[in-house]
MARMAR-6559 format. One record per atom (N, C-alpha, C): residue number from 1; atom name; x negated, z negated, y negated. Coordinates in nm, 3 decimals, padded with zeros to 5 digits. Last residue first. Layout:
# residues N
<r><resi>NUM</resi><name>CA</name><px>X</px><pz>Z</pz><py>Y</py></r>
...
This chain:
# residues 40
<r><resi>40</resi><name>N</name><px>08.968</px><pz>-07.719</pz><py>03.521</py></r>
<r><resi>40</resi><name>CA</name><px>08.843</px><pz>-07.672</pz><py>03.443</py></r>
<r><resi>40</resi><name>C</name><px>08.803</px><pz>-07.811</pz><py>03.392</py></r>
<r><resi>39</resi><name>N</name><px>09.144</px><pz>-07.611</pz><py>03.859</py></r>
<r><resi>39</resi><name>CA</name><px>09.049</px><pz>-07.754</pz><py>03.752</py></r>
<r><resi>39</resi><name>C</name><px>08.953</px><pz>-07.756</pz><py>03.650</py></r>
<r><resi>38</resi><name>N</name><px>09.146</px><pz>-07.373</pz><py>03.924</py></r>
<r><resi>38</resi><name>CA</name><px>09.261</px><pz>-07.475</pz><py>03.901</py></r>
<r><resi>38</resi><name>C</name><px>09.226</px><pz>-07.631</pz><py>03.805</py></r>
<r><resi>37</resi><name>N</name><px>08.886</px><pz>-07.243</pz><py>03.881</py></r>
<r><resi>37</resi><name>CA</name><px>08.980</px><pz>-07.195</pz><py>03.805</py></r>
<r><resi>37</resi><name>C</name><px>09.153</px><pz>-07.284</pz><py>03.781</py></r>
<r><resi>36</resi><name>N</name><px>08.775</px><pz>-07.403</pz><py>04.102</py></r>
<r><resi>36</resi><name>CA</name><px>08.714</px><pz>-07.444</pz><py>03.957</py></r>
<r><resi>36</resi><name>C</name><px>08.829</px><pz>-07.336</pz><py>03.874</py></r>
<r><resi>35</resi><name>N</name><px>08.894</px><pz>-07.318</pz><py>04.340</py></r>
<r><resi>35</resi><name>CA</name><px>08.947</px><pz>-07.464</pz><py>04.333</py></r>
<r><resi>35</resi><name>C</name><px>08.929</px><pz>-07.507</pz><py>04.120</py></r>
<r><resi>34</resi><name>N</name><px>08.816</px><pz>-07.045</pz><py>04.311</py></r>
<r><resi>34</resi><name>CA</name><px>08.980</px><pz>-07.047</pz><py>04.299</py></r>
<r><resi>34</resi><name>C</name><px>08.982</px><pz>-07.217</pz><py>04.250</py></r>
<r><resi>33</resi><name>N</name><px>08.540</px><pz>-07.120</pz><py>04.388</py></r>
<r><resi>33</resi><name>CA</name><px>08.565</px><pz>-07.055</pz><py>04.276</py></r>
<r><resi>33</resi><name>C</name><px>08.734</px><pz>-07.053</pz><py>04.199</py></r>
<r><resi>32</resi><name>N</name><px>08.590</px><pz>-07.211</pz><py>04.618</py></r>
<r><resi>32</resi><name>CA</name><px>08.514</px><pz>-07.291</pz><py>04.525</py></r>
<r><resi>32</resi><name>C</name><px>08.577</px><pz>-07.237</pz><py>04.410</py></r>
<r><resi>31</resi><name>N</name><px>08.640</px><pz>-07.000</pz><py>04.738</py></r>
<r><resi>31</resi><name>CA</name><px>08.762</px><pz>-07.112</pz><py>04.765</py></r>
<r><resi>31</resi><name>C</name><px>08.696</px><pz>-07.208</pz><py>04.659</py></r>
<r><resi>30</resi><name>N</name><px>08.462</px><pz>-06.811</pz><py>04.758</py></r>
<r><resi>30</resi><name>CA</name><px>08.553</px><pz>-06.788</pz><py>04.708</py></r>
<r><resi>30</resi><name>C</name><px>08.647</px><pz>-06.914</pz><py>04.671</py></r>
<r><resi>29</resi><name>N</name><px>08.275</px><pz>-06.968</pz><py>04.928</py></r>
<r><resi>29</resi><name>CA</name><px>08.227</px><pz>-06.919</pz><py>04.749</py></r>
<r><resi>29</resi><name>C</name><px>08.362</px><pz>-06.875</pz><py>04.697</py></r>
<r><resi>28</resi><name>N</name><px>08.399</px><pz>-06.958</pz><py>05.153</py></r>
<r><resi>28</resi><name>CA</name><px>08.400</px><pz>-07.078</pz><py>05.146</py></r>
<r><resi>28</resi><name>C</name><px>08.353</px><pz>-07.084</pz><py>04.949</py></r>
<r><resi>27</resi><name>N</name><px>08.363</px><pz>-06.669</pz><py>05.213</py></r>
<r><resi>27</resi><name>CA</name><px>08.524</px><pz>-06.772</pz><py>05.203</py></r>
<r><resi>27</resi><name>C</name><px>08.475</px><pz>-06.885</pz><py>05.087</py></r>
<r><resi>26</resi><name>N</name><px>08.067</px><pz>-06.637</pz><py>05.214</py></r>
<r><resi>26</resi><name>CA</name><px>08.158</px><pz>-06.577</pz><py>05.137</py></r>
<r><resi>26</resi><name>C</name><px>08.290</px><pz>-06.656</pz><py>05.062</py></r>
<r><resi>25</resi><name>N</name><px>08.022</px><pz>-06.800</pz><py>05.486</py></r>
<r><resi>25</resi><name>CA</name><px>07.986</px><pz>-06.836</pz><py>05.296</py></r>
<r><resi>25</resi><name>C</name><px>08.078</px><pz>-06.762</pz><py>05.224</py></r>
<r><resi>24</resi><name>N</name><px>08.140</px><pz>-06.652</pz><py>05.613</py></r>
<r><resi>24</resi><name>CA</name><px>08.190</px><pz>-06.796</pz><py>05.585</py></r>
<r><resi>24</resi><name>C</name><px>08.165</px><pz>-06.858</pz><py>05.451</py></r>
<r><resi>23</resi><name>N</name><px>08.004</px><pz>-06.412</pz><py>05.602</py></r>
<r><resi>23</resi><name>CA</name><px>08.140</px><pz>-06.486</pz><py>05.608</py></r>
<r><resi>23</resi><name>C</name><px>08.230</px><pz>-06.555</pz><py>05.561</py></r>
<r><resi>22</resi><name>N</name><px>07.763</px><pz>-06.556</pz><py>05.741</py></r>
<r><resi>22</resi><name>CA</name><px>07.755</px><pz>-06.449</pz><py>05.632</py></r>
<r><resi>22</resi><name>C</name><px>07.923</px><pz>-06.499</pz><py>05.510</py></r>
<r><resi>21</resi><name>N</name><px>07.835</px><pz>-06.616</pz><py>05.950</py></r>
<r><resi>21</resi><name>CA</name><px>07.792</px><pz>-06.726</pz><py>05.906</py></r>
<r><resi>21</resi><name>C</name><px>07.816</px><pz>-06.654</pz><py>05.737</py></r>
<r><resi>20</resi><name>N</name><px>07.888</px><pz>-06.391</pz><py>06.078</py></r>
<r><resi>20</resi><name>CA</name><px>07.994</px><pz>-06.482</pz><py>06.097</py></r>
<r><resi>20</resi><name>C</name><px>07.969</px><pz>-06.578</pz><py>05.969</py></r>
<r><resi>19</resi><name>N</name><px>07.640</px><pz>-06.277</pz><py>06.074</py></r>
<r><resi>19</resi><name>CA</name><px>07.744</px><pz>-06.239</pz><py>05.989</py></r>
<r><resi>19</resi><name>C</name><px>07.875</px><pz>-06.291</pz><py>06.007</py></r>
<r><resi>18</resi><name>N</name><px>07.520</px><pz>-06.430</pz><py>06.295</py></r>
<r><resi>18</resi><name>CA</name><px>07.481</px><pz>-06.435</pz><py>06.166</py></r>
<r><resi>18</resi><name>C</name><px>07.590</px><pz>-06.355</pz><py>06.059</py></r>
<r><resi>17</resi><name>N</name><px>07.659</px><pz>-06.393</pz><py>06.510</py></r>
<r><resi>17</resi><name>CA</name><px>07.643</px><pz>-06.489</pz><py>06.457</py></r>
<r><resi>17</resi><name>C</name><px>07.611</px><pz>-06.505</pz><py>06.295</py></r>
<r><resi>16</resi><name>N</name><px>07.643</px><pz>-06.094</pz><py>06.532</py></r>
<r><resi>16</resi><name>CA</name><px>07.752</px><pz>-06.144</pz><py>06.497</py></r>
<r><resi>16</resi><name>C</name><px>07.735</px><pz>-06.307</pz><py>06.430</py></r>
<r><resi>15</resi><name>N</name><px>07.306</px><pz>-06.064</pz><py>06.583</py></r>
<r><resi>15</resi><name>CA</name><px>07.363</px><pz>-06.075</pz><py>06.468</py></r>
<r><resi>15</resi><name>C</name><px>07.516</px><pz>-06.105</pz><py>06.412</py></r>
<r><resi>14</resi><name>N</name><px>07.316</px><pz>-06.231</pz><py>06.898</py></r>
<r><resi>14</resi><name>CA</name><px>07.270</px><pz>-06.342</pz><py>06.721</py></r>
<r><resi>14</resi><name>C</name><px>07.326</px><pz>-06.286</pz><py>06.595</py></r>
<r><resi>13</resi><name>N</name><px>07.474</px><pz>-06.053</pz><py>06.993</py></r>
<r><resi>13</resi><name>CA</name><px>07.536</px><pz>-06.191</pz><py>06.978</py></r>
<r><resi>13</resi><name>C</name><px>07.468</px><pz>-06.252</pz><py>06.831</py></r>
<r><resi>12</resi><name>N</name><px>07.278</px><pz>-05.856</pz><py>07.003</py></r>
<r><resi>12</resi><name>CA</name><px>07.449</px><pz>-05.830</pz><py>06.923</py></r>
<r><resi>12</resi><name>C</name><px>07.489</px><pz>-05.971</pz><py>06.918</py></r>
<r><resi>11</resi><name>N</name><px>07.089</px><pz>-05.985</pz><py>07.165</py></r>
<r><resi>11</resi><name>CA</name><px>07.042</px><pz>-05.958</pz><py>06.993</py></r>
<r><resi>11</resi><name>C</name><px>07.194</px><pz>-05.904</pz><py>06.895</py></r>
<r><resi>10</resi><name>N</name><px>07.205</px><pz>-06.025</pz><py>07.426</py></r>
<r><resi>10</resi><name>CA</name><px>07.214</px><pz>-06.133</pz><py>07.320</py></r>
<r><resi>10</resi><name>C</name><px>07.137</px><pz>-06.097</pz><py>07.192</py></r>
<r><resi>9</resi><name>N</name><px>07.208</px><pz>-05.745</pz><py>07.438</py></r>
<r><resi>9</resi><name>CA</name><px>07.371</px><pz>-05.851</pz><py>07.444</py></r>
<r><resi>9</resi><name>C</name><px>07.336</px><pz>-05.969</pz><py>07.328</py></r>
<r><resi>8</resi><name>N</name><px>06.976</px><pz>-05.644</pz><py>07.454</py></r>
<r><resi>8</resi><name>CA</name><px>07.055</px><pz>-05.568</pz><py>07.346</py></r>
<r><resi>8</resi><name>C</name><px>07.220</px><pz>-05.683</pz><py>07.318</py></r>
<r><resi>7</resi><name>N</name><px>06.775</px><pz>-05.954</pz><py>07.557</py></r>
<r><resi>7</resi><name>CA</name><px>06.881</px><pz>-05.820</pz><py>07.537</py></r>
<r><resi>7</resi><name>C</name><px>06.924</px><pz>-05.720</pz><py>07.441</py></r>
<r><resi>6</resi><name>N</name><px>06.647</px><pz>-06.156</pz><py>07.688</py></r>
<r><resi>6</resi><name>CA</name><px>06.643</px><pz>-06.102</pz><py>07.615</py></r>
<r><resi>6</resi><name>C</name><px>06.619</px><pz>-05.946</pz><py>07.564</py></r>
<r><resi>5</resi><name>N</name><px>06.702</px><pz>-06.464</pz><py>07.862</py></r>
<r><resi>5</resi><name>CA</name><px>06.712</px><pz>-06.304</pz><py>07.899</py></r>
<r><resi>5</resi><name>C</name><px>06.717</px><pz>-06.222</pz><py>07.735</py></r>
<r><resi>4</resi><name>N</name><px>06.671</px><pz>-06.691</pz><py>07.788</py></r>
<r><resi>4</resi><name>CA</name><px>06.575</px><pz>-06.634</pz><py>07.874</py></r>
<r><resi>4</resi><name>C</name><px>06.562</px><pz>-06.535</pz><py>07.914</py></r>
<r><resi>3</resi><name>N</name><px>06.653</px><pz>-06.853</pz><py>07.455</py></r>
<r><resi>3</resi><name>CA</name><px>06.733</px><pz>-06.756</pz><py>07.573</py></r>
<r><resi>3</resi><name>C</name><px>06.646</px><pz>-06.723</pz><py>07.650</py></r>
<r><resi>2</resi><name>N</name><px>06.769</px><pz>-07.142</pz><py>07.256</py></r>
<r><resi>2</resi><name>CA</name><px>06.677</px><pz>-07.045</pz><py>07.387</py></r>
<r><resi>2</resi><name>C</name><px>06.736</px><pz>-06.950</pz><py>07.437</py></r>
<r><resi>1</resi><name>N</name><px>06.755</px><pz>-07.222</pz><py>06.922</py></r>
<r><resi>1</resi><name>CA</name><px>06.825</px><pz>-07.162</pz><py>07.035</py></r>
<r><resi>1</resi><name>C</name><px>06.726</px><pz>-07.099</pz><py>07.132</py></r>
């Protein structure tokens, strides 16, 4: 990623990004985990 202005905006943007991503893993470890408790 580029930026050319470099901010307090876009350093709140990357870390939302990153704890978006954070997140997601989370969900996505959870939904694994529920799918292996329906299917052993």
């Amino acid at each position: 990623m580029f930026f050319f202005i470099w901010d307090g905006e876009v350093l709140k943007i990357l870390y939302d990004i990153k704890s978006e991503e954070k997140h997601m893993t989370e969900l996505l470890r959870r939904f694994e985990l529920e799918k292996l408790k329906e299917n052993p």
